[in-house]
C-alpha positions as CSV (number, residue, x, y, z in Angstrom):
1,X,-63.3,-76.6,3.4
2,X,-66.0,-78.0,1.0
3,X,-66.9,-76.4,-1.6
4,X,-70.5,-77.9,-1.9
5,X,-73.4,-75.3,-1.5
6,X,-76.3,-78.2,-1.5
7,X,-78.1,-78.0,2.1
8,X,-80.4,-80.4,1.0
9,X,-81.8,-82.2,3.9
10,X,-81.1,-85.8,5.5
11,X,-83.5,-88.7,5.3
12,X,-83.7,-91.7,7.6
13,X,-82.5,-93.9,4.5
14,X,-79.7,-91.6,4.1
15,X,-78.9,-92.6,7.7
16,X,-79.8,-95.8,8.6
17,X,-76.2,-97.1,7.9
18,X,-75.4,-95.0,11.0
19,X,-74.8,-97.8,13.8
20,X,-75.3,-95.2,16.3
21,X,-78.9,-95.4,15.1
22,X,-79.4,-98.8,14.9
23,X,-82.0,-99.0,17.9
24,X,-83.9,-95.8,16.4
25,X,-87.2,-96.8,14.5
26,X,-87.5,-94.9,11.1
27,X,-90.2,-92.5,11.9
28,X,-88.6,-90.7,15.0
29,X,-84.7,-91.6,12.8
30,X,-86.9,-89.1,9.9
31,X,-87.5,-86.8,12.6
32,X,-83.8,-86.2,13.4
33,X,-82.9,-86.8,10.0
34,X,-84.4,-83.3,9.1
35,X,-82.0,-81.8,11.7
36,X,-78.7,-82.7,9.3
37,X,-77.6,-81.8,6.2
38,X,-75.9,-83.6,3.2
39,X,-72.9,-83.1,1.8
40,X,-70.9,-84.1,-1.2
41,X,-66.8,-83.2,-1.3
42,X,-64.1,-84.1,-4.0
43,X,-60.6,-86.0,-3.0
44,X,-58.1,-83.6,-1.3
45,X,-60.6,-80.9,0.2
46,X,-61.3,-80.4,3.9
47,X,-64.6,-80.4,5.5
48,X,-63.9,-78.8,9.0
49,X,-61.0,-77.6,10.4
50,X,-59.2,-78.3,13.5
51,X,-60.2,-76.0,16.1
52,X,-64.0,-76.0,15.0
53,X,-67.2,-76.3,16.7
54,X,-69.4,-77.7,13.9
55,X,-71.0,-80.3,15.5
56,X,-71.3,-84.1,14.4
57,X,-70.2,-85.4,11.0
58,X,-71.8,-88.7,9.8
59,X,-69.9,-90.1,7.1
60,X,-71.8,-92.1,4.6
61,X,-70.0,-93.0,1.6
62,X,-65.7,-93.0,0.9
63,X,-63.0,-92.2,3.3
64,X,-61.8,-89.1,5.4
65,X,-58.4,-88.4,6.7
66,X,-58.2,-86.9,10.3
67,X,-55.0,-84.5,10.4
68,X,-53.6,-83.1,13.5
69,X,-50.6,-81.2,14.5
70,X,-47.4,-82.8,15.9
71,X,-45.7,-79.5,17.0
72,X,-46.0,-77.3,14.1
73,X,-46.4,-79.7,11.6
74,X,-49.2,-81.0,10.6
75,X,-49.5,-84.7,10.4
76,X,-52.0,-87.6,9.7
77,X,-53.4,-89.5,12.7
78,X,-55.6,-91.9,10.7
79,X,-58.8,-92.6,9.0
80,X,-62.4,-92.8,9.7
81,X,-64.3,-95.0,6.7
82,X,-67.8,-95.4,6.2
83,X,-70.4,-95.4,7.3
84,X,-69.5,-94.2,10.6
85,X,-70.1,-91.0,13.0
86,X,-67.3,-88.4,13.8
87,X,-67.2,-85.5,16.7
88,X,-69.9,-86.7,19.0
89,X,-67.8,-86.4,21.8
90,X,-65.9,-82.8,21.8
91,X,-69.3,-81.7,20.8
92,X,-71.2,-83.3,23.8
93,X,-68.3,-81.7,25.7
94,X,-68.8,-78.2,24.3
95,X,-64.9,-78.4,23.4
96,X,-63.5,-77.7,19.7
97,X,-62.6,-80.6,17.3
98,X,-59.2,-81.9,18.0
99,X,-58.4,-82.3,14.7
100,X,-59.1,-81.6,10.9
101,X,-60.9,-83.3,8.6
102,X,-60.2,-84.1,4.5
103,X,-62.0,-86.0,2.5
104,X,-58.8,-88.9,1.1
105,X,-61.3,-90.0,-1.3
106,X,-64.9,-88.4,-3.2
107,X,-67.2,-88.8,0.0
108,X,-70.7,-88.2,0.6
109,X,-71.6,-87.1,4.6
110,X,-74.3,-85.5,6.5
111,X,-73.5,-83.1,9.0
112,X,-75.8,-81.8,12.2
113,X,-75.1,-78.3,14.0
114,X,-74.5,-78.9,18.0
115,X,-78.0,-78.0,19.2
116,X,-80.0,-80.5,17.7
117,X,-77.3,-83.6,18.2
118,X,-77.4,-82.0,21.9
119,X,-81.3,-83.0,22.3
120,X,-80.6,-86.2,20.2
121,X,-78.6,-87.0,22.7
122,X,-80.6,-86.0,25.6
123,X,-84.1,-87.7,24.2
124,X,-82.6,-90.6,22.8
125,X,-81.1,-93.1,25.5
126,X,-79.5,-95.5,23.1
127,X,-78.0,-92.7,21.2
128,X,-76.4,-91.2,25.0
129,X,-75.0,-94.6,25.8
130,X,-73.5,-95.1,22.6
131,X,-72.1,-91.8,22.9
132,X,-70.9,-92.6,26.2
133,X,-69.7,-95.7,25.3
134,X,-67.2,-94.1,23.2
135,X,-65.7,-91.5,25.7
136,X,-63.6,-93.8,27.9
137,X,-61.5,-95.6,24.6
138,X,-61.6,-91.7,22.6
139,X,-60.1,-90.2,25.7
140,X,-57.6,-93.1,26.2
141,X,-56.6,-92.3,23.3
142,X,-55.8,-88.8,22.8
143,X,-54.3,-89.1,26.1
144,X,-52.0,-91.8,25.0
145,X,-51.2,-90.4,22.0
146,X,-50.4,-86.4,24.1
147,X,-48.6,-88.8,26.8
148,X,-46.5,-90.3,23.6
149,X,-45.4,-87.3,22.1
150,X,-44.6,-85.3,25.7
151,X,-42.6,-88.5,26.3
152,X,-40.7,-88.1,22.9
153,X,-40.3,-84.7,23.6
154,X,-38.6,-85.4,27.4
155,X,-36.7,-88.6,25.5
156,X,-35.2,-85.5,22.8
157,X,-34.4,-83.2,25.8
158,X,-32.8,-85.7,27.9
159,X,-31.2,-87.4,24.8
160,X,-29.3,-83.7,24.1
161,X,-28.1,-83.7,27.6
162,X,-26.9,-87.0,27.6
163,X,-25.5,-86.2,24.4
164,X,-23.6,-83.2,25.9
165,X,-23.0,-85.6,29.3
166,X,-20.8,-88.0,27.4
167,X,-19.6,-85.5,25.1
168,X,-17.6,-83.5,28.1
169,X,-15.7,-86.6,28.9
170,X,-15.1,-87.4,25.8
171,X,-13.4,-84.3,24.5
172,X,-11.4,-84.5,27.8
173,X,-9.8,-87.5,27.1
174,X,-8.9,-86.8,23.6
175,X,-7.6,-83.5,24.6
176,X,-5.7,-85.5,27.3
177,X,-4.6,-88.2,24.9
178,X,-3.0,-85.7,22.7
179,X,-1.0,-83.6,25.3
180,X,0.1,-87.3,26.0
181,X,1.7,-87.9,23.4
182,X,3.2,-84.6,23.5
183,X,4.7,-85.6,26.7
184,X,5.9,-88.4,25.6
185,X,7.8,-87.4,22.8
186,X,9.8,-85.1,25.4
187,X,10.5,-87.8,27.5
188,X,11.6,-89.5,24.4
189,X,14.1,-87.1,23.0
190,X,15.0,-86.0,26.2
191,X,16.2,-89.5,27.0
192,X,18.1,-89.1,23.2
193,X,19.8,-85.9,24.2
194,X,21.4,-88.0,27.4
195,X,23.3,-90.4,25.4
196,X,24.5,-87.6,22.6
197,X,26.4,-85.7,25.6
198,X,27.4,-88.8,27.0
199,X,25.9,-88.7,30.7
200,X,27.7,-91.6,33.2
201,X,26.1,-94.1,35.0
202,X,26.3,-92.2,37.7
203,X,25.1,-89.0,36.9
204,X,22.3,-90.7,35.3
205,X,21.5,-92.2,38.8
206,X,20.9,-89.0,40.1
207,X,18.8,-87.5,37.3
208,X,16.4,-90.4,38.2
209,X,16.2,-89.9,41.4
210,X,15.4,-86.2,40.9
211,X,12.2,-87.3,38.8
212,X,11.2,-89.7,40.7
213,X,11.4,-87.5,43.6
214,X,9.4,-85.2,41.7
215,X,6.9,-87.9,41.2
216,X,6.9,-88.9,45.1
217,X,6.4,-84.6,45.6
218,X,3.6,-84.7,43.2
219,X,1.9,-87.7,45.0
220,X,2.6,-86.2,48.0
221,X,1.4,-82.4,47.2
222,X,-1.4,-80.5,49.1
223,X,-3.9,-78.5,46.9
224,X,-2.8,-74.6,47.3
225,X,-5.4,-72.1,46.4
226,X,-6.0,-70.4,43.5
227,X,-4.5,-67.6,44.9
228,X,-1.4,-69.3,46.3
229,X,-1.3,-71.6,42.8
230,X,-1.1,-68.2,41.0
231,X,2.1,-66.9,43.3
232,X,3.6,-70.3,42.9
233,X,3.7,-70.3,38.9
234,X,5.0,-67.1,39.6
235,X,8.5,-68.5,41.1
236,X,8.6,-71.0,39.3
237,X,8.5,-69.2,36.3
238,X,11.7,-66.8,37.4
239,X,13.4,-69.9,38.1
240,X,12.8,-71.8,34.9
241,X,13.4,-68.5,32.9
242,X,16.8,-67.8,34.5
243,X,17.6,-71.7,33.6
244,X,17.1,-70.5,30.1
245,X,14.2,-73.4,29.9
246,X,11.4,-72.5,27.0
247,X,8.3,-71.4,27.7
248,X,8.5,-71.0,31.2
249,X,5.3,-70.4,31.9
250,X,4.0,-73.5,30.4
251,X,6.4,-75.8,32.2
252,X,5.4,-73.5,35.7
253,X,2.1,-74.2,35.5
254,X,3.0,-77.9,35.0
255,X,5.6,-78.0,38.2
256,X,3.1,-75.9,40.7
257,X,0.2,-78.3,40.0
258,X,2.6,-81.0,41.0
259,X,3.2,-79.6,44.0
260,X,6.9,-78.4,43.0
261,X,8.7,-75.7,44.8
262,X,11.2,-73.6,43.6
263,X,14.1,-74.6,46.1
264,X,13.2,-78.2,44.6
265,X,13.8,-76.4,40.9
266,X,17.2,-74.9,42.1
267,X,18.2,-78.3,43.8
268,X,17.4,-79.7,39.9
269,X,19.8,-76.8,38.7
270,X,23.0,-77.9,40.7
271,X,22.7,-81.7,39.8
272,X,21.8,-80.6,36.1
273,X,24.5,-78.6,35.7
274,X,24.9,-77.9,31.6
275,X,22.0,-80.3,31.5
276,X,19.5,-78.3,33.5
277,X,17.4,-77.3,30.5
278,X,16.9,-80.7,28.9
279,X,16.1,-82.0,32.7
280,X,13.4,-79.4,33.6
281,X,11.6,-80.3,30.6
282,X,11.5,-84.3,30.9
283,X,10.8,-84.2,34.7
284,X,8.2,-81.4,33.8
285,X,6.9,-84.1,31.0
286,X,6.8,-86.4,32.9
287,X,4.4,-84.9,35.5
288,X,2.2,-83.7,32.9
289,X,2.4,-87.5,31.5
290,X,0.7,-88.7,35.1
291,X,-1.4,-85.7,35.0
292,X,-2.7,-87.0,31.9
293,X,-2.7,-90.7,32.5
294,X,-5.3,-89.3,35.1
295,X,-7.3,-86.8,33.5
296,X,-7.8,-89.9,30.9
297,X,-8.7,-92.4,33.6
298,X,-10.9,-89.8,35.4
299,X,-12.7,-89.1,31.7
300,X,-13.0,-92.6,30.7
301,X,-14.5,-93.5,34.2
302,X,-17.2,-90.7,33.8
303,X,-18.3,-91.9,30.3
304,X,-18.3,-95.9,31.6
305,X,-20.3,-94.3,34.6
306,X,-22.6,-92.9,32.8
307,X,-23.0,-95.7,29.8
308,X,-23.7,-97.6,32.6
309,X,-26.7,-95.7,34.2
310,X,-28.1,-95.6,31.0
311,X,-28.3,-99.3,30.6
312,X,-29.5,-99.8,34.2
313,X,-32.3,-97.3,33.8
314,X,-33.0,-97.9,30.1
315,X,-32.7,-102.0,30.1
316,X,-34.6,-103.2,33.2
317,X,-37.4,-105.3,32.2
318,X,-40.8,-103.8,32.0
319,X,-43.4,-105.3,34.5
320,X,-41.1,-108.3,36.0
321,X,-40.2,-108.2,39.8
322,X,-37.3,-108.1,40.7
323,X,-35.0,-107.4,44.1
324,X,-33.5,-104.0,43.6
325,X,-31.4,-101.2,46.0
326,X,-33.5,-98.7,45.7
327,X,-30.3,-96.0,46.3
328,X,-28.7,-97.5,43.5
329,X,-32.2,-96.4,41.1
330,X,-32.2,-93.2,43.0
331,X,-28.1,-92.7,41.5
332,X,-29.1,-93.6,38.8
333,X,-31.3,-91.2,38.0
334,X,-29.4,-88.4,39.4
335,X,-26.9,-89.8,36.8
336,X,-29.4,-89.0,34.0
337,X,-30.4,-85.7,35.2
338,X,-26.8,-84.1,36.1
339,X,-27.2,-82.6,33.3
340,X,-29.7,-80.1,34.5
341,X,-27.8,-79.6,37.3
342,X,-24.4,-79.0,36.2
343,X,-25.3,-75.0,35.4
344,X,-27.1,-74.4,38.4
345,X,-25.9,-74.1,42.4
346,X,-28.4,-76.6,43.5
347,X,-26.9,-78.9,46.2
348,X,-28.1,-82.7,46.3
349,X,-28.3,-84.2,49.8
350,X,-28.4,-87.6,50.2
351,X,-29.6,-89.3,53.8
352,X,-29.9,-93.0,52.6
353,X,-31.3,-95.7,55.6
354,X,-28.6,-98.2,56.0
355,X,-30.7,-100.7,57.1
356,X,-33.3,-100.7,54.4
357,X,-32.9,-104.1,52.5
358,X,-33.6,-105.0,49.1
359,X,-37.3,-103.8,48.0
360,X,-38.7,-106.4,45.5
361,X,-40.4,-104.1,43.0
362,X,-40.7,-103.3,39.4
363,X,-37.7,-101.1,39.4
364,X,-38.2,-100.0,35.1
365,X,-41.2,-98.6,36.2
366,X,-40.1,-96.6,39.7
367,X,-37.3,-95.4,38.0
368,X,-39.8,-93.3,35.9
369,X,-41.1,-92.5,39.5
370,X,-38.0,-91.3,40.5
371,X,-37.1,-89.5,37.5
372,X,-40.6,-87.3,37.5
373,X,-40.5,-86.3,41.2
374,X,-36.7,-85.4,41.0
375,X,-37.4,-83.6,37.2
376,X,-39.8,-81.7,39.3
377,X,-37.8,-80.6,42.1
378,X,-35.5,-79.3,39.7
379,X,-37.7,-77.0,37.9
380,X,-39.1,-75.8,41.4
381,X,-36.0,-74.7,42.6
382,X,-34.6,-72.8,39.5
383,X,-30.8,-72.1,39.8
384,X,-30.4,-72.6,43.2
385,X,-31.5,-74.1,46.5
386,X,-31.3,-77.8,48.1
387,X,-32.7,-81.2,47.0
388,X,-32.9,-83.9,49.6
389,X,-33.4,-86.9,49.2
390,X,-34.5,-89.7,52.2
391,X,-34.9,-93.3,52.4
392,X,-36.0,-95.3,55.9
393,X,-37.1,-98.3,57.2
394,X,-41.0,-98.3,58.4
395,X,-41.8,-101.7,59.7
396,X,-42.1,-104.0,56.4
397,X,-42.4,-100.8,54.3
398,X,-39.7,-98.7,52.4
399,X,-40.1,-94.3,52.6
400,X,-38.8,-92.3,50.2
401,X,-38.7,-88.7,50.1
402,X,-38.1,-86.4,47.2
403,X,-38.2,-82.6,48.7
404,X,-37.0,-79.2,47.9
405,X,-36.1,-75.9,49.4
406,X,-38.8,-74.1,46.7
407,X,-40.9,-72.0,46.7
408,X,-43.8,-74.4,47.4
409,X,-47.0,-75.5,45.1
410,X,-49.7,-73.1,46.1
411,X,-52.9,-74.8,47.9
412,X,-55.3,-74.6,44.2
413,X,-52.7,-76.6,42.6
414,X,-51.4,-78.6,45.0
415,X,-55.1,-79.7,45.3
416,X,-54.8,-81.2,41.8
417,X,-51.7,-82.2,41.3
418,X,-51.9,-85.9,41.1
419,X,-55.4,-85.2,38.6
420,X,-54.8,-87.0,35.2
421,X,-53.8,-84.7,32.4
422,X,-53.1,-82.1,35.2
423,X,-49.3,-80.0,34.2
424,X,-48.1,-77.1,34.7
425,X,-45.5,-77.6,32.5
426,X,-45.0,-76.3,28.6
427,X,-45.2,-79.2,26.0
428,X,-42.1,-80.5,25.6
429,X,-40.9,-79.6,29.6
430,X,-40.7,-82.6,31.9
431,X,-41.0,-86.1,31.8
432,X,-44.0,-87.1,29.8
433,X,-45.0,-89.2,33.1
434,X,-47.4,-86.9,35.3
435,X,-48.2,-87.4,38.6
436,X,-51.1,-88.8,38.1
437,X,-49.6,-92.0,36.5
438,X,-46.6,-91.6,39.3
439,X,-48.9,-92.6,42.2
440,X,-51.0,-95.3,40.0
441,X,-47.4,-96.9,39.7
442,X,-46.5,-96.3,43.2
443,X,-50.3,-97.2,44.6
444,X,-51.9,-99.8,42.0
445,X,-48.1,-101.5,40.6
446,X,-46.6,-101.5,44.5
447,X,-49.8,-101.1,46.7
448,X,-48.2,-98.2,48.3
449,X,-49.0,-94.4,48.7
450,X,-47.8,-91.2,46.9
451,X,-48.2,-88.0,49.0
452,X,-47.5,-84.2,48.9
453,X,-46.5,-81.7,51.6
454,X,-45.8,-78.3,50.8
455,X,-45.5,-74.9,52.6
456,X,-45.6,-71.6,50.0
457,X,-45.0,-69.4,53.8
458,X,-41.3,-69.2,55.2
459,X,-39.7,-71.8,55.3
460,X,-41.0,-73.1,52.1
461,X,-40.7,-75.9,50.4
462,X,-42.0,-79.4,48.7
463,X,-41.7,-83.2,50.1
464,X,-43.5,-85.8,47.6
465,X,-43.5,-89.3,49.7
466,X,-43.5,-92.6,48.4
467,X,-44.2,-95.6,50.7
468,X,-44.7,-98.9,49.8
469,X,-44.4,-102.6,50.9
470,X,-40.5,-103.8,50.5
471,X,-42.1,-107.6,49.7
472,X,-43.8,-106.4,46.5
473,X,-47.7,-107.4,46.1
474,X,-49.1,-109.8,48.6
């Protein structure tokens, strides 16, 4: 804070540079001159503090800093030069100031206590509609600015899961692409220790056949249990380990999710003969080979999958029209969000229309719709319980519905949940959209309508409905 003690009083000279006076003749400016206080503060040192309820500062000579937090940290927002007035509005709205104060030059200011700025207010019209004049573009702002750094903070959340998303995939197929080339080495020297103890043309016939009849068995194979998975490593494993094979239990585990039985193993044994051992072991390798070959396609697909989601939701074209499926925005999103869902039980079901056409729409911008009301179901239902997720045909209009299995939003809140600035979310949680802008891009971007239904009594549960024209704006 300043360390000035002068309290010397304000004169209508001192702030005539004021433009919220301008229409203010110099007797009755005198009047409410009296009412402030001047003020002279050295580079570096803070006149009020964040938090504070000192009224209206009216800066008259150099240049202030305004310093607000951005999570913990304390950060510049910008700067306020003279002559100019600062705080008329939290004070008007009996609300602290939303920010601190320090003087980035020497600076000379007056300051007035709430009270008397109060009745300045009230007996002066062209001070009130100055005032008021600055409300709308002040609030704008800070709500911009709050609606910025909750969307940063949703962008950093979702950024980590995404980061994790492609990350599972990823470590797949490189775990996959390694045991690959494990597997092929065996096939390898396996195919080396044939020549060396000189297998006939013949004989080598039927060692083909017997992998490729365990590849046909493999393609072939039902899916056992775990249970019945368990007791089939189990026999495979005897039989491998009175073969004398290696590790046993590593090449069972192979065999039994091939779908291999152990007669099949024994069949192996009296074609083998003295080559039963090096047989097991390139057959088993070259299971595990297609095993991998998969895993690595499966991986691979999952990472294009999602790469591509990204650039669907990330890359369409702010504010242009365009004709869009609106399942495929609805995937999408799910896409982006699986992330919050993978730890949890919840159960997505989807009862898409069919017949519902094309919808001509700004999809960048109902993709954020989608993302919000589905973010939101999430949260409501916690670990477990059942998203559904509708579209339908209405005459020349597309339905959607987002609900939930919840517990409901209680009838106070419900009543305010599409109010701007209304959460009740922690900073940082959600989407950074809000409701409130939801439906203005559902009702004002698509003419359409954005409703809630909710039951907290048995059964509960939450259905948010979007319904707009599939032409786009007539």
């Amino acid at each position: 804070m300043s360390t000035s003690t002068d309290t010397i009083a304000a004169t209508a000279e001192d702030l005539r540079p004021i433009d919220l006076f301008d229409d203010i003749d110099d007797a009755t400016l005198g009047r409410w001159a009296a009412e402030a206080t001047i003020h002279d503060c050295n580079r570096g040192e803070r006149i009020r503090e964040r938090t504070s309820h000192d009224g209206v500062v009216f800066l008259l000579d150099g240049r202030l800093e305004m310093l607000g937090l951005d999570g913990e940290i304390e950060a510049i927002q910008g700067s306020q030069y003279a002559p100019t007035w600062i705080g008329a509005v939290p004070t008007m709205l009996g609300q602290p100031a939303p920010i601190t104060l320090r003087a980035a030059t020497d600076v000379r200011y007056a300051s007035m206590a709430p009270e008397p700025f109060l009745d300045l207010v009230r007996v002066e019209r062209t001070v009130f509609l100055r005032v008021i004049g600055q409300m709308k573009p002040m609030l704008a702002r800070v709500s911009q600015r709050q609606q910025q750094h909750d969307r940063l903070e949703s962008l950093g959340t979702m950024a980590a899961g995404l980061a994790h998303e492609l990350n599972n995939p990823a470590s797949a197929a490189q775990r996959a692409a390694g045991e690959l080339a494990e597997a092929l080495m065996v096939i390898s020297q396996t195919v080396g220790v044939f020549v060396e103890s000189g297998v006939e043309r013949e004989e080598a016939g039927r060692l083909v056949a017997l992998q490729q009849g365990a590849v046909e068995r493999c393609r072939a194979r039902d899916i056992l249990s775990s249970l019945e998975t368990a007791d089939r490593e189990d026999e495979l494993g005897d039989v491998l380990a009175e073969f004398g094979a290696p590790e046993p239990w590593d090449l069972a585990g192979t065999f039994a999710a091939s779908g291999i039985e152990p007669d099949y193993l024994r069949e192996v044994g009296e074609v083998a003969g003295p080559h039963t051992v090096p047989v097991v072991r390139w057959i088993g390798a070259t299971l595990a080979a297609n095993q991998l070959a998969a895993e690595l396609a499966d991986s691979t697909k999952r990472m294009s999958d999602l790469v591509i989601a990204i650039k669907r939701y990330a890359y369409a074209r702010p504010g242009e029209l365009a004709e869009v499926d609106l399942r495929e925005g609805l995937e999408t999103t799910l896409t982006l969000l699986k992330h919050k869902l993978k730890h949890t039980t919840i159960e997505v079901v989807r009862d898409y229309d069919e017949a519902l056409p094309p919808a001509r729409v700004f999809s960048s911008e109902l993709n954020q719709v989608w993302t919000n009301l589905l973010d939101n179901a999430i949260d409501a239902l916690g670990d477990s319980g059942t998203i559904t997720i509708t579209t339908r045909l209405d005459g020349e209009c597309a339905e959607v519905d987002i609900g939930d299995d919840g517990p409901g939003i209680p009838d106070a809140v419900r009543q305010r949940v599409f109010d701007p600035f209304f959460t009740t979310k922690d900073v940082g949680k959600g989407t950074g959209l809000g409701l409130d802008a939801a439906r203005r891009i559902i009702v004002d971007r698509h003419h359409g309508s954005l409703t809630v239904e909710s039951r907290t009594e048995h059964p509960t549960g939450t259905i948010f409905r979007a319904r707009f024209p599939l032409a786009g704006a007539r």
